[in-house]
C-alpha angles and dihedrals in degrees: 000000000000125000097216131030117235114215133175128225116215095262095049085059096039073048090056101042095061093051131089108282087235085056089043087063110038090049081044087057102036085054095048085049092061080069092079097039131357106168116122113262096184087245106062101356128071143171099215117236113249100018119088103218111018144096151178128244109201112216104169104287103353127079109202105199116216145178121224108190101159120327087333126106118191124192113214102170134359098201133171121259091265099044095044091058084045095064117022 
């Protein structure tokens, strides 16, 4: 049984509808896997500069935000690269 619950705001899934259905899937998959761990690790894992509770998962191309508050994760955006450097 998982540690932590992942859960989607509205915008992260308006996020994941507009994306490929092979990107879809694999940032589906990265986030579930938070589940299990979801501490930074400095590679994929980040605590973002200049904002008290959130982070950044890196999948390819693609940064999902989250916020972890207790043994809850929540995902905000899953943005592009460029996107991603354009707003946080």
């Amino acid at each position: 049984m998982p540690d932590y619950k992942v859960s989607f705001t509205e915008r992260s899934l308006d996020d994941l509808d507009d994306l490929p259905d092979e990107a879809f899937d694999r940032i589906r998959k990265a986030c579930k896997r938070l589940e299990n761990n979801p501490v930074p690790d400095g590679k994929h894992i980040k605590k973002l500069r200049g904002y008290q509770d959130l982070y950044r998962l890196r999948i390819g191309d693609y940064r999902a935000v989250f916020r972890w508050k207790g043994n809850i994760i929540t995902v905000i955006r899953v943005l592009s690269k460029p996107d991603f450097q354009k707003k946080y």
